[in-house]
C-alpha positions as CSV (number, residue, x, y, z in Angstrom):
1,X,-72.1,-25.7,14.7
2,X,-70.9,-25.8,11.1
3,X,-72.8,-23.5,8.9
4,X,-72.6,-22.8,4.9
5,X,-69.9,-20.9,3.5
6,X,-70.4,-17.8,1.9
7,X,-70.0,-16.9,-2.0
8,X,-66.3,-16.6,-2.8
9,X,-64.7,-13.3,-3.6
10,X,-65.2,-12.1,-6.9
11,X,-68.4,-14.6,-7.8
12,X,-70.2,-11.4,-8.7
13,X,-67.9,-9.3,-9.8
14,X,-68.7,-7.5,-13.2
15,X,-65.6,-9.1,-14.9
16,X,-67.8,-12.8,-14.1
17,X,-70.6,-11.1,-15.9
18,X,-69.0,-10.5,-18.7
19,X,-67.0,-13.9,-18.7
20,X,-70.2,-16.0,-18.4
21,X,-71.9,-13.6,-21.7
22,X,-69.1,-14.0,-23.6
23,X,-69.2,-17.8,-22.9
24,X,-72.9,-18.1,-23.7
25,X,-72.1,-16.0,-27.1
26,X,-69.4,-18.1,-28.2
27,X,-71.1,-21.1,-27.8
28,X,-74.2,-20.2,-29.6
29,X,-72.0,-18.5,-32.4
30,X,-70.1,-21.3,-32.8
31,X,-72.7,-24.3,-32.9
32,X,-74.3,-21.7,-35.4
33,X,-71.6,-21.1,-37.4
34,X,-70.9,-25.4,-37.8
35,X,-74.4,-25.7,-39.2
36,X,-74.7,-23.0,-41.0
37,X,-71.0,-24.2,-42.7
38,X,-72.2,-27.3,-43.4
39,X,-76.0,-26.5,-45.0
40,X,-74.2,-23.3,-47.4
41,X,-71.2,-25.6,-47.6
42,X,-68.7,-22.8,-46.3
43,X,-66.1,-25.1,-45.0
44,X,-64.1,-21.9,-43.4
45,X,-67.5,-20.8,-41.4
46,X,-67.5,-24.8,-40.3
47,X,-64.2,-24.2,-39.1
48,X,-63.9,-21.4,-37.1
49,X,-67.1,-22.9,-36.0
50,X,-64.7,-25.4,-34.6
51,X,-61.5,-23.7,-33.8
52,X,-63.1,-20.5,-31.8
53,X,-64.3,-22.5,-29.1
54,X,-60.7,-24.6,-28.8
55,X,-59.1,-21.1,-28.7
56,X,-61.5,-19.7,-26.0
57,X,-61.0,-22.7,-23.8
58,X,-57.4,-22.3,-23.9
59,X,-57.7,-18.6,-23.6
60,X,-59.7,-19.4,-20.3
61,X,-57.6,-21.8,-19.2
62,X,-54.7,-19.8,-19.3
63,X,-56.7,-16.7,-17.5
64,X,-57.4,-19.3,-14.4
65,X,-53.8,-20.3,-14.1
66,X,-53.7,-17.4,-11.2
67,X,-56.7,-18.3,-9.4
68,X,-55.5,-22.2,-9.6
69,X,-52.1,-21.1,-8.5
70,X,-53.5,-19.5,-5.5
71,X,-56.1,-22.7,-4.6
72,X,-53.1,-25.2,-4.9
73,X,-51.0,-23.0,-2.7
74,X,-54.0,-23.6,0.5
75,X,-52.5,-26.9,2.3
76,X,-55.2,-29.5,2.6
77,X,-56.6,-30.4,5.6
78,X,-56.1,-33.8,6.4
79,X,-59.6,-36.1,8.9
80,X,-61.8,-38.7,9.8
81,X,-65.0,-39.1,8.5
82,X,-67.6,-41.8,9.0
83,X,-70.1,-43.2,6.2
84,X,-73.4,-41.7,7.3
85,X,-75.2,-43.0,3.8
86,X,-74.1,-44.0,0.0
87,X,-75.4,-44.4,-3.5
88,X,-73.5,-45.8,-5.9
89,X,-74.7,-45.5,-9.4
90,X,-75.3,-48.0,-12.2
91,X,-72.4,-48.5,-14.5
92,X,-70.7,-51.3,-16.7
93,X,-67.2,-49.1,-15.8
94,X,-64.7,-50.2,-13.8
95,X,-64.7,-46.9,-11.6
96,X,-68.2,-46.7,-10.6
97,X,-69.4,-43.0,-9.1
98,X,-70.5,-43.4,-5.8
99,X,-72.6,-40.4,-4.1
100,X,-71.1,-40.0,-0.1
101,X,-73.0,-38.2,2.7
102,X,-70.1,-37.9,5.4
103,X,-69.5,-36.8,8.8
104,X,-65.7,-35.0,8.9
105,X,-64.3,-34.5,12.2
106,X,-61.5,-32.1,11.5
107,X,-58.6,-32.6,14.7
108,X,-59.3,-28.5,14.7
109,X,-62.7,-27.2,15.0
110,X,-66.2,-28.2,14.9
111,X,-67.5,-31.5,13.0
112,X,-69.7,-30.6,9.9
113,X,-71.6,-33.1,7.0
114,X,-71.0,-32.7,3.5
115,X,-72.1,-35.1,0.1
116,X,-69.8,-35.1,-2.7
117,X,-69.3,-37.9,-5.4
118,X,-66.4,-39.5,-6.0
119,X,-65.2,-42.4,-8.1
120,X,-64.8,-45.9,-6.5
121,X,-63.2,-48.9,-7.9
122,X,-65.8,-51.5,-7.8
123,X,-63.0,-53.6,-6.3
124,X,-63.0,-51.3,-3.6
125,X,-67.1,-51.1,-3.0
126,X,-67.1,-53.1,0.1
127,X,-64.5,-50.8,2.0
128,X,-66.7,-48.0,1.9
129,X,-70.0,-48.7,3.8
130,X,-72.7,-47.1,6.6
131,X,-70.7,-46.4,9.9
132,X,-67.1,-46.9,8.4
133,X,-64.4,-44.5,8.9
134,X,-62.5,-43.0,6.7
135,X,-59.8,-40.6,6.0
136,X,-60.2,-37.3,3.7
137,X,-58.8,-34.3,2.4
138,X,-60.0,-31.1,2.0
139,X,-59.1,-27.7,1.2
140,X,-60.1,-25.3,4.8
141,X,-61.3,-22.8,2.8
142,X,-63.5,-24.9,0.8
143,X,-64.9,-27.8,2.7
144,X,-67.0,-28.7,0.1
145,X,-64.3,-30.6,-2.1
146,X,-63.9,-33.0,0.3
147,X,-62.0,-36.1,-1.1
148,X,-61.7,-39.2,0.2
149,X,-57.4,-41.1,0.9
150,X,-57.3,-43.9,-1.2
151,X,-53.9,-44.4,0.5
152,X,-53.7,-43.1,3.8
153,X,-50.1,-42.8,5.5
154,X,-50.1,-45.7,8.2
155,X,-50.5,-43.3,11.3
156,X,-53.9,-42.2,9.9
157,X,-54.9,-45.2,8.7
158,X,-54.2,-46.8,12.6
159,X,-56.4,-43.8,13.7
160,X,-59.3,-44.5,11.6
161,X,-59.6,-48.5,12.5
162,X,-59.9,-47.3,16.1
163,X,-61.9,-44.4,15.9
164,X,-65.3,-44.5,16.5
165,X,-67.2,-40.9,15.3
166,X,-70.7,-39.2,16.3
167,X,-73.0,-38.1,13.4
168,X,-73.5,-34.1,13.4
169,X,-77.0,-32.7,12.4
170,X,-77.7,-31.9,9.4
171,X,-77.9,-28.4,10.4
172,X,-73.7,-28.6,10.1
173,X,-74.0,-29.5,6.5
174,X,-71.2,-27.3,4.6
175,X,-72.0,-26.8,0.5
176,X,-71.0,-24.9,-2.2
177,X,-72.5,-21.6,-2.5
178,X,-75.1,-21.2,-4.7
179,X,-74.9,-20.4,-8.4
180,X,-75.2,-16.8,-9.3
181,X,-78.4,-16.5,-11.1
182,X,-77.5,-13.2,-13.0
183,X,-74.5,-15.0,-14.7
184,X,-76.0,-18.4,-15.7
185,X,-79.2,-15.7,-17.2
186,X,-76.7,-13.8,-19.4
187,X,-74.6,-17.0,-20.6
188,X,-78.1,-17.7,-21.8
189,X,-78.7,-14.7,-23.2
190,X,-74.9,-14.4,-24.9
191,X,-75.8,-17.6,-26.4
192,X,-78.9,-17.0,-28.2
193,X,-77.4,-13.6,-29.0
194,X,-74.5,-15.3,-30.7
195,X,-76.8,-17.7,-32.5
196,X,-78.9,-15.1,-33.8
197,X,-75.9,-13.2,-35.2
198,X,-74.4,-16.3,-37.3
199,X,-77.8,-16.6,-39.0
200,X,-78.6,-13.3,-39.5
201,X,-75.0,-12.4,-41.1
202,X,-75.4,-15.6,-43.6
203,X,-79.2,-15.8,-44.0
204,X,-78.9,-14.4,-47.5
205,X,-76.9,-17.4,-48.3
206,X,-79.0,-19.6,-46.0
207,X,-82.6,-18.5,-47.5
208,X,-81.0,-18.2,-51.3
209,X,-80.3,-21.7,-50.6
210,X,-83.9,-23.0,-49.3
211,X,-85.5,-21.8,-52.4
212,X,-83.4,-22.7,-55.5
213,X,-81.0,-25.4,-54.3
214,X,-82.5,-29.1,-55.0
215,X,-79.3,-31.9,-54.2
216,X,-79.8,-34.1,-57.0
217,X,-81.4,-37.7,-56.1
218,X,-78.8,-39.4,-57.6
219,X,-76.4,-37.9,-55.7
220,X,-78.6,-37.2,-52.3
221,X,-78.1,-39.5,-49.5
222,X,-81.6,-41.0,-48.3
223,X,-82.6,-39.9,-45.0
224,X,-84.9,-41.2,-42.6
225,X,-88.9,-38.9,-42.6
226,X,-88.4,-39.4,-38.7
227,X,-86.0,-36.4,-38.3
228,X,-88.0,-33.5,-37.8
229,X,-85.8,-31.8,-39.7
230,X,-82.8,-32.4,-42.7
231,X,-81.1,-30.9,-44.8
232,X,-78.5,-33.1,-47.1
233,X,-75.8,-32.5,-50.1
234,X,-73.3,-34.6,-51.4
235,X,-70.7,-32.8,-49.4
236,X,-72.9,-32.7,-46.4
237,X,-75.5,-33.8,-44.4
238,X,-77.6,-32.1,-41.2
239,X,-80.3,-34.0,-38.7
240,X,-82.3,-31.8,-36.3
241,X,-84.1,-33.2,-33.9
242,X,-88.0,-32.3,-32.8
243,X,-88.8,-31.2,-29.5
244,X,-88.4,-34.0,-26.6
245,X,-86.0,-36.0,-28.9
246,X,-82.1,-36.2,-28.0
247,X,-79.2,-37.9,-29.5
248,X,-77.9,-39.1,-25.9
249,X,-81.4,-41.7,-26.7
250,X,-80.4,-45.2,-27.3
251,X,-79.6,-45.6,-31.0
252,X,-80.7,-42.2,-32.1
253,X,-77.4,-41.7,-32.9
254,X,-75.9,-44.7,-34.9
255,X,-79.8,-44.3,-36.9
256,X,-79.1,-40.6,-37.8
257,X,-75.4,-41.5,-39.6
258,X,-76.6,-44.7,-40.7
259,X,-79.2,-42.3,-42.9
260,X,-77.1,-40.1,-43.5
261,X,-74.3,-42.3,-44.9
262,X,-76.2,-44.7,-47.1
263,X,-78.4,-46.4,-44.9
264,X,-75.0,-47.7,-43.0
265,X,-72.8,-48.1,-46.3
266,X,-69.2,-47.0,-46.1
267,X,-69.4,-43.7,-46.6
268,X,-66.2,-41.6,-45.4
269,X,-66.3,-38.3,-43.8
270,X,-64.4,-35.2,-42.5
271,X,-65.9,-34.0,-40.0
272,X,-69.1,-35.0,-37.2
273,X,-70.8,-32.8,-34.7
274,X,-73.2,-33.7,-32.1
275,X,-75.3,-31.6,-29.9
276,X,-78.2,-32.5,-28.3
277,X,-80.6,-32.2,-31.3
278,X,-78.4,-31.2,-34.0
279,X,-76.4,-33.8,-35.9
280,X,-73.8,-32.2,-39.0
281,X,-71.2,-34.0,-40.8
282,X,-69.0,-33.2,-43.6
283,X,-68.6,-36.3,-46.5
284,X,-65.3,-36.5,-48.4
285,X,-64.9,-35.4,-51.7
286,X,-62.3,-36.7,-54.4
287,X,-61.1,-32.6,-54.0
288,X,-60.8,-32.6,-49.8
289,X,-57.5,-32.2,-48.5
290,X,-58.8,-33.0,-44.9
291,X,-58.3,-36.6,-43.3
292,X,-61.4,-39.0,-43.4
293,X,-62.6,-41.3,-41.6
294,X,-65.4,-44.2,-41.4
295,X,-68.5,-42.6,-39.1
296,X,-69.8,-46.1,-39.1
297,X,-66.8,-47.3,-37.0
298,X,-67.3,-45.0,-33.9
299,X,-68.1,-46.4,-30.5
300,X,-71.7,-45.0,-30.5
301,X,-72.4,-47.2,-27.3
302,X,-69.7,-45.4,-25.6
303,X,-71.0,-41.5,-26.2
304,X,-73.5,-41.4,-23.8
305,X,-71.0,-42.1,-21.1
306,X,-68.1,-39.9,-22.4
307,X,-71.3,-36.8,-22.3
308,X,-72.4,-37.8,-18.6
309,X,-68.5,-38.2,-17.8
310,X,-68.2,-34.6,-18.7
311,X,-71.2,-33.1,-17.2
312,X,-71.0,-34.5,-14.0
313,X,-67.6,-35.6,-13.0
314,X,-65.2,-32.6,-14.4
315,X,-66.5,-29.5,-12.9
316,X,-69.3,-28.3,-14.9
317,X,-72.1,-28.0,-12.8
318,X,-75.2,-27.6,-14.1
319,X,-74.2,-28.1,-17.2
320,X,-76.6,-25.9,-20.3
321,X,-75.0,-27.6,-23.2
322,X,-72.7,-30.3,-24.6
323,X,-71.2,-31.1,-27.9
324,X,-69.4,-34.0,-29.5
325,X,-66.6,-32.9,-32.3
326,X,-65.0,-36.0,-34.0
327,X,-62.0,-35.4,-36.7
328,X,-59.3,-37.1,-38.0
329,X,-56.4,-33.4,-37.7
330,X,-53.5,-36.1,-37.5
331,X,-53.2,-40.1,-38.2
332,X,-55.7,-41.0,-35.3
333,X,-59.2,-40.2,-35.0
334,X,-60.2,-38.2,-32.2
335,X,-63.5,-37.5,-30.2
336,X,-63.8,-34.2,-28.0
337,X,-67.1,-33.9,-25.6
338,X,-67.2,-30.2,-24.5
339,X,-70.1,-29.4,-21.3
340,X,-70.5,-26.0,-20.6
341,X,-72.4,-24.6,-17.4
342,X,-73.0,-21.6,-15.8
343,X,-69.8,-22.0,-13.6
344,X,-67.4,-23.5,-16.1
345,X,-66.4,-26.1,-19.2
346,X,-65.1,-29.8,-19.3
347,X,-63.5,-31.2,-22.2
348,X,-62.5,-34.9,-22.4
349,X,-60.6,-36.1,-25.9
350,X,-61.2,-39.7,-26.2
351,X,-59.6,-42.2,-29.0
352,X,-61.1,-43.7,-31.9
353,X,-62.4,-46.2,-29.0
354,X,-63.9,-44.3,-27.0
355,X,-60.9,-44.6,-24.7
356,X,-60.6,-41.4,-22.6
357,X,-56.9,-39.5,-23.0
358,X,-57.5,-36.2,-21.6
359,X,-59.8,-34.4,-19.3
360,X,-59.6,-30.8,-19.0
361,X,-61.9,-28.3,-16.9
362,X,-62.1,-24.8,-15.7
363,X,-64.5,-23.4,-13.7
């Protein structure tokens, strides 16, 4: 019999303790730091706001190089596996995630079950049903990953049309070990933390602000009373959403720019940031030396998918927050989606289109 691995060296080591605080802090300080930029109009706080978590990720990427080195080294183990169950889930993309509960009968040692999702052409949906075999790859030292050979060699593939497996009990079920609860509690402390900081350091400017600055009308963007919360300039504008509200809703989105640019007028900005409640862009200005771009022209309909894409499908587990950043740093616009979890980061940078260009992760 098969039974669940154990947690892997170093999961609870104090240097992961510290990793997942610091991560928790710059998150917070950073999200802080782009809306406090943008309501005092500090466009260096709005950028390190932006930059500090870039250089983090790379800064992590680069520390994982090691540990990655080591996991590619491991030679995958090559099986069968038969179909035990399957959901596939409801997309209009091309690759549709499918969610596989598979037996894996490994030529050496026992049998064991394991789910995973994996992406499955929809061309290819009626190769992978109840009872079929298949043949995967996985790493021997972590079952879990699991994939399944799009391709297999022709010896393997021979091997799976004849073979005819035995379901295991789901007592053999293999998994990944468990999130370590003290890290995922200080990534949430080190990002309140880090929030509370930014304010605190600019609240002078922030509550000086409140009580004497009025934008004029004239020159004041109107902006929906739905918003529980706005604050808008002509240089910048700010939506915060209420409790229960999220801008992954259908069309909260597209309403909150519309309002913030006009009521859908061309309106160019800088700058846009999107977190789950908090919307924050940056209008151009006649003195800006930063490229602009039409906010009205982003593939709203397409967000959603990029977020979800990144939460689920890129190694962030449990993901505790996401973030959209769109600029305009060379001649093309760009959208980054950033999801952060307890156990790592995805980014995805996506065109003007909503076209997906690169996918990053570490965990």
């Amino acid at each position: 019999m098969t039974t669940t691995t154990g947690a892997p060296p170093g999961r609870n080591t104090p240097v992961a303790l510290a990793r997942g605080f610091l991560t928790g802090g710059v998150i917070g300080g950073s999200l802080a730091a782009m809306v406090v930029g943008v309501v005092v109009e500090k466009v260096p706080l709005l950028v390190g706001g932006l930059g500090v978590p870039i250089a983090y990720g790379l800064l992590l990427l680069l520390a994982d190089r090691p540990r990655q080195a080591r996991e590619a080294a491991v030679v995958p183990r090559t099986a069968l596996a038969t179909v035990e169950s399957l959901t596939a889930a409801e997309t209009k993309l091309t690759d549709v995630p499918v969610r596989f509960d598979l037996t894996v009968v490994p030529d050496e040692g026992p049998a064991f079950r394991v789910e995973f999702t994996q992406d499955v052409n929809v061309v290819d949906l009626p190769d992978h049903r109840p009872g079929d075999v298949l043949v995967v790859r996985y790493p021997p030292d972590r079952p879990w990953l699991v994939r399944i050979v799009k391709r297999p060699t022709p010896e393997w593939e021979e091997r799976a049309a004849g073979a005819r497996l035995d379901a295991v009990p789901d007592a053999a079920r293999v998994s990944e070990p468990p999130e370590v609860r003290a890290v995922g509690f200080l990534g949430l402390l080190g990002l309140l933390l880090g929030a509370a900081a930014v304010v605190l350091l600019f609240r002078a400017d922030l509550f000086e602000r409140k009580a004497t600055a009025q934008p004029p009308p004239s020159a004041t963007p109107t902006v929906s009373s739905t918003w529980s919360s706005t604050v808008v300039s002509a240089g910048s504008g700010t939506v915060v959403l209420g409790a229960g509200q999220s801008f992954l809703d259908d069309g909260a989105l597209r309403l909150a720019v519309d309002s913030l640019t006009r009521q859908g007028d061309s309106h160019p900005v800088t700058g846009l940031t999107v977190t789950d409640r908090t919307l924050s862009v940056v209008f151009s200005s006649a003195d800006t030396k930063a490229r602009e771009f039409d906010p009205l022209e982003l593939p709203y309909e397409r967000l959603p998918a990029l977020v979800e894409e990144a939460r689920n499908t890129l190694g962030a587990r449990a993901p505790q927050d996401w973030s959209i950043v769109v600029h305009r740093l060379t001649g093309a616009v760009t959208i980054v989606v950033s999801a952060t979890g307890a156990e790592g980061s995805a980014v995805l940078e996506a065109d003007g289109q909503g076209r997906v260009r690169r996918r990053t992760s570490s965990h």
